[in-house]
C-alpha positions, -999 to 999 in steps of 0.1 A, spaced: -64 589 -66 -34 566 -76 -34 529 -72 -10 535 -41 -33 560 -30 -63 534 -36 -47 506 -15 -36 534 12 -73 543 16 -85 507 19 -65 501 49 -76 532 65 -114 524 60 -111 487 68 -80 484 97 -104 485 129 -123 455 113 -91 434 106 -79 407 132 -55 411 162 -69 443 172 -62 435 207 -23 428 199 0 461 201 25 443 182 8 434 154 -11 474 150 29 483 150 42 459 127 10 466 105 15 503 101 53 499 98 45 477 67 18 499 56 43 530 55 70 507 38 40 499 9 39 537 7 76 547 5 79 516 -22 47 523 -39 37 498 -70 70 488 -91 75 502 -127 95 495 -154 127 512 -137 125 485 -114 151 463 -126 128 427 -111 96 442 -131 113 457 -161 90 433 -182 66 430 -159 32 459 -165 7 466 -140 -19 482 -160 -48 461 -148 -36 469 -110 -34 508 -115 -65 509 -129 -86 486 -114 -104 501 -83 -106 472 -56 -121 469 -27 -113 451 3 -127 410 1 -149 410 30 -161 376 47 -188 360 26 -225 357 43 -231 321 58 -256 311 26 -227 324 6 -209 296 16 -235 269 6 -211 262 -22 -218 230 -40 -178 222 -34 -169 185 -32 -139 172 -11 -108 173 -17 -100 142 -37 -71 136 -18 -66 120 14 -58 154 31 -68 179 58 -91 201 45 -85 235 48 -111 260 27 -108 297 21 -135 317 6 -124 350 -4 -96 353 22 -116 341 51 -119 305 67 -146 284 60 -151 261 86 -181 245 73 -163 233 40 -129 220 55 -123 184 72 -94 186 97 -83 147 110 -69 139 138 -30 162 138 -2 142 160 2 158 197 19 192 195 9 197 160 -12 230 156 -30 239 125 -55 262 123 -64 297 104 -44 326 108 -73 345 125 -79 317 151 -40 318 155 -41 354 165 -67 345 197 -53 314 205 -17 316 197 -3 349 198 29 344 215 40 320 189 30 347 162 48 373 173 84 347 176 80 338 137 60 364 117 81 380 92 111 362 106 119 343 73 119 376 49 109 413 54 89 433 31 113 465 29 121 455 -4 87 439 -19 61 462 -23 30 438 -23 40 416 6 41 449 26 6 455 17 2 421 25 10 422 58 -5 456 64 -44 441 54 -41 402 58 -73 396 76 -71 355 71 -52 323 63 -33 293 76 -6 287 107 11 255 110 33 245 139 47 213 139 69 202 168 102 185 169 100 150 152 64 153 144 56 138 111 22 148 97 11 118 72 -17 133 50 -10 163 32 -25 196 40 -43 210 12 -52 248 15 -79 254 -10 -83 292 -13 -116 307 -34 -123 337 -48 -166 346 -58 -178 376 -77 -189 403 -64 -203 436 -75 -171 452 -77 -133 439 -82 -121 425 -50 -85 419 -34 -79 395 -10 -47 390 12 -38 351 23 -13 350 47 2 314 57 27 309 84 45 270 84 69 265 111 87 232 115 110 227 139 140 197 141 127 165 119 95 176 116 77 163 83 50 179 67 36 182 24 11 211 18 -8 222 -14 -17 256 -19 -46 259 -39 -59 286 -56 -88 293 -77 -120 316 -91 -156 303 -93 -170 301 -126 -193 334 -123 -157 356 -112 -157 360 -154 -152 402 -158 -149 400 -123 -108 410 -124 -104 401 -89 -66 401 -76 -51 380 -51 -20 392 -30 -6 361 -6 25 360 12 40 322 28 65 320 52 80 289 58 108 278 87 128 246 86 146 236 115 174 214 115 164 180 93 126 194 90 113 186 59 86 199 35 70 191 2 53 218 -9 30 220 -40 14 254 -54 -18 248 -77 -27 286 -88 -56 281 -117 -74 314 -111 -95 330 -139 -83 345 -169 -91 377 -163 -78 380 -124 -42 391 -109 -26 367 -85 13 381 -73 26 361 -45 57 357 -26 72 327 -7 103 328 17 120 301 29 144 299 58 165 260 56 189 251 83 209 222 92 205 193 66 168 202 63 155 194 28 125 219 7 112 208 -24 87 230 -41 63 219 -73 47 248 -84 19 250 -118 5 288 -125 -21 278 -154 -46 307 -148 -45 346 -141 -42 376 -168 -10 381 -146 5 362 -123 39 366 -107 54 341 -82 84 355 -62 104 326 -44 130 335 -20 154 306 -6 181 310 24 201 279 32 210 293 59 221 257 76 252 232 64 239 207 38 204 220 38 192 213 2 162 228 -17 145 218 -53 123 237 -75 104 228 -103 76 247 -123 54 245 -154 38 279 -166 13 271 -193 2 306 -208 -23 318 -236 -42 344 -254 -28 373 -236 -20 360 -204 11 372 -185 36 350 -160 62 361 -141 87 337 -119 113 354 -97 132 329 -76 162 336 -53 181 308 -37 215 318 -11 236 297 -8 247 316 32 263 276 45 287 251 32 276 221 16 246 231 4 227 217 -26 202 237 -47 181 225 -80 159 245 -103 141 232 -133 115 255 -149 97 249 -180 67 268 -197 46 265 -228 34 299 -245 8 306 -269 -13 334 -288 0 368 -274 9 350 -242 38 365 -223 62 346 -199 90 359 -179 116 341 -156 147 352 -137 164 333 -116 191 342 -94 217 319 -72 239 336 -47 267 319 -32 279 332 0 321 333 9 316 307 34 295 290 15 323 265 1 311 233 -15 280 248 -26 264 225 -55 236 247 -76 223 238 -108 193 257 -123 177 253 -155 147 272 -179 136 256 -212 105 272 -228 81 263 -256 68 289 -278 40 274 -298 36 300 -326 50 335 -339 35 358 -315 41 351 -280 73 361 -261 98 348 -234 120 365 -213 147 345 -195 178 355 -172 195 329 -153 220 345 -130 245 331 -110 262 352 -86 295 335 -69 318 343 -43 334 312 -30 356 295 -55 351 258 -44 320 253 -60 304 238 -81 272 259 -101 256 255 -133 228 271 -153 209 274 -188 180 289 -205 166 277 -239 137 291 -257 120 276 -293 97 258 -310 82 223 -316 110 205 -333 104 199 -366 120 164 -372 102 150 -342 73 161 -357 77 148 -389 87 113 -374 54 116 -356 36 120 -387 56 95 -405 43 66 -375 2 75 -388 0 103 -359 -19 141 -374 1 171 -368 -24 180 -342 -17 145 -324 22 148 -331 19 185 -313 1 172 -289 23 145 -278 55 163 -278 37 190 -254 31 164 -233 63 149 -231 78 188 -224 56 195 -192 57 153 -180 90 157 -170 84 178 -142 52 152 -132 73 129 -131 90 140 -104 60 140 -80 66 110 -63 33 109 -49 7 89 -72 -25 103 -59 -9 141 -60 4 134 -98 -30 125 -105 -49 154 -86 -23 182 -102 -23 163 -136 -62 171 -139 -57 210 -140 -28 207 -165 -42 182 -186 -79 203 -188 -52 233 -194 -36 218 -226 -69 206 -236 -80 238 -247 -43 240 -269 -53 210 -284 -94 207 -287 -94 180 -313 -72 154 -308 -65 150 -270 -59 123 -250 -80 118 -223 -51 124 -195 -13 129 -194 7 102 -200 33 86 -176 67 85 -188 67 49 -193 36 55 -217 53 87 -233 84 63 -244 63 38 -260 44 61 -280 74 87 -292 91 48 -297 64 32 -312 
């Protein structure tokens, strides 16, 4: 058998044990996006969105569905979440409810996993799931909705305002053979609502060799004024596969802003889809990609522009290394009616050595004409006086390296307003560049006051 053929089989062994059983609606919209997977089957290089993108590891890799770990199994020797958050905790797709800490959630305010959603919830389910984007179009969020079995639904009622963050913390363990697990997460906030979430992902140590893949799909609705921070951590093991798609449906003068770090993964590919569908709804993203060795990122983003006045902002930057492979394309679409539309978007890339490669694409697709849209994509090296000046100011080429790297990905810390979340995503990143730099590193990122004194020392 295929790969297709693989995944096709999995759901047909595994589909009686999956949730919702009970829910007609859900068997139907299951099997519709099961034959959808089918029709699409995995994407190649003809496909113009994965033209540099290979699935080699996928094709031949023979997983098996994740299935819920045994209660010792979950005896994990994790520690709490650092921040100040509800605890949410995910061990190979499946809640954990004996590692997460849920506080007290304002009246109205639901938050639970997707599984308890289904039981509890179900009329709410069947209103919003796969109301923001389909999947006729995306092969892997079709299989993701066809063998989700897990994850998170948020519901947040007019002018709630949830003050902690939510952080989603999602594990995958080894087991005795690759394993693929499907997170499914489901925010809804209607008018003024206020929420920030994290979406966490990582591999225990042991998953080394394991090449376990990960397959999520988030859907997010704003209402009108609803506001969301959202933060995606994905620092998965080297050799796993984590593809992932987020869509995002904005109306009236709501507000997204997305910080997003992919660190980990042999391959990883984030596909963001953005509809302003609302007058002055406004959206930022930002992402840092760190790659080595022979690792492989992909960012696809998408913002429409379908309402006037809207504002959208993208700032991407990575640093590649080794053999490392990174790959961005970035498309802004501005409705006809979409007049006074504001869109900037920008990629800058570091390649640190002779052997890695970048692939950017910026594209901006207009159809309104009073607008106003920009966009950019730079790719190259260290710069060579800086690093000389360095040098010149007592500071080893190692250090000098060092601090310029720093200086490249602190931009987009800096724009986490949040100290104790700058701090908690600065760990990863920090550990990450570590291994760039094993000699002379300092012991954590500094803040762009600190980054100024030194490069003006």
């Amino acid at each position: 058998m295929n790969a297709c053929e693989r995944f096709l089989k999995e759901y047909k062994l595994n589909k009686q044990s999956l949730p919702g059983q009970h829910l007609h609606w859900l068997i139907a919209w299951r099997e519709n996006a099961l034959q959808s997977f089918a029709e699409q089957g995995l994407p190649d290089s003809s496909n113009e969105s994965w033209k540099y993108t290979q699935l080699t590891r996928l094709q031949e890799t023979k997983y098996r569905l994740a299935r819920r770990p045994p209660e010792t199994a979950l005896a994990l020797k994790l520690n709490e979440s650092s921040l100040e958050a509800h605890f949410l905790v995910f061990v190979d797709g499946y809640y954990a409810a004996q590692l997460s800490s849920l506080g007290a959630l304002p009246e109205g305010v639901i938050l639970c996993s997707f599984a308890q959603a289904l039981q509890e919830h179900p009329q709410l389910l069947a209103a919003e799931l796969g109301k923001t984007g389909g999947y006729q179009d995306h092969p892997f969020s079709a299989l993701n909705s066809a063998l989700f079995a897990d994850g998170v639904f948020l519901w947040a009622p007019q002018n709630s305002f949830i003050k902690q963050p939510v952080h989603c913390l999602f594990i995958s363990s080894a087991g005795k053979h690759p394993q693929v697990s499907y997170p499914r997460l489901l925010l809804v906030l209607k008018n003024h609502a206020q929420l920030t979430l994290i979406e966490h992902y990582i591999d225990l140590p042991e998953t080394n060799n394991c090449y376990n893949f990960c397959n999520s799909v988030t859907e997010i609705s704003l209402g009108a004024h609803a506001s969301l921070n959202h933060y995606k951590l994905q620092c998965a093991a080297q050799d796993s596969s984590h593809i992932a798609a987020m869509t995002v449906q904005q109306q009236q003068a709501s507000a997204f802003t997305s910080h997003s770090y992919s660190l980990g993964a042999a391959l990883a590919r984030h596909d963001i889809q953005i509809a302003l569908a609302g007058r002055q709804a406004a959206c930022s993203l930002n992402g840092a990609y760190l790659v080595d060795g022979s690792q492989h990122v992909d960012y696809h983003t998408q913002i429409t522009h379908l309402a006037p006045a809207c504002n959208s902002q993208q700032l991407y930057k990575g640093v590649v290394q080794g053999h490392a492979r990174a790959v961005f394309n970035g498309a802004v679409i501005i409705d006809p009616v979409a007049q006074q539309s504001n869109a900037k978007q920008l990629n800058r890339n570091l390649l640190l050595g002779d052997n890695g490669e970048v692939d950017s694409k910026p594209e901006l697709q207009i159809y309104a004409d009073d607008v106003i849209c920009t966009h950019g994509a730079t790719v190259g090296q260290l710069d060579s006086q800086a690093l000389f000046y360095l040098q010149s100011r007592g500071f080893s080429k190692e250090e000098a390296q060092a601090w310029l790297v720093y200086g490249f990905v602190s931009e987009l810390l800096d724009r986490i307003d949040n100290p104790a979340l700058r701090k908690f995503i600065e760990q990863p990143v920090s550990a990450y560049l570590a291994r760039l730099f094993p000699t002379q590193f300092p012991v954590r990122l500094p803040h762009k006051e600190e980054s100024a004194d030194v490069l003006n020392h």
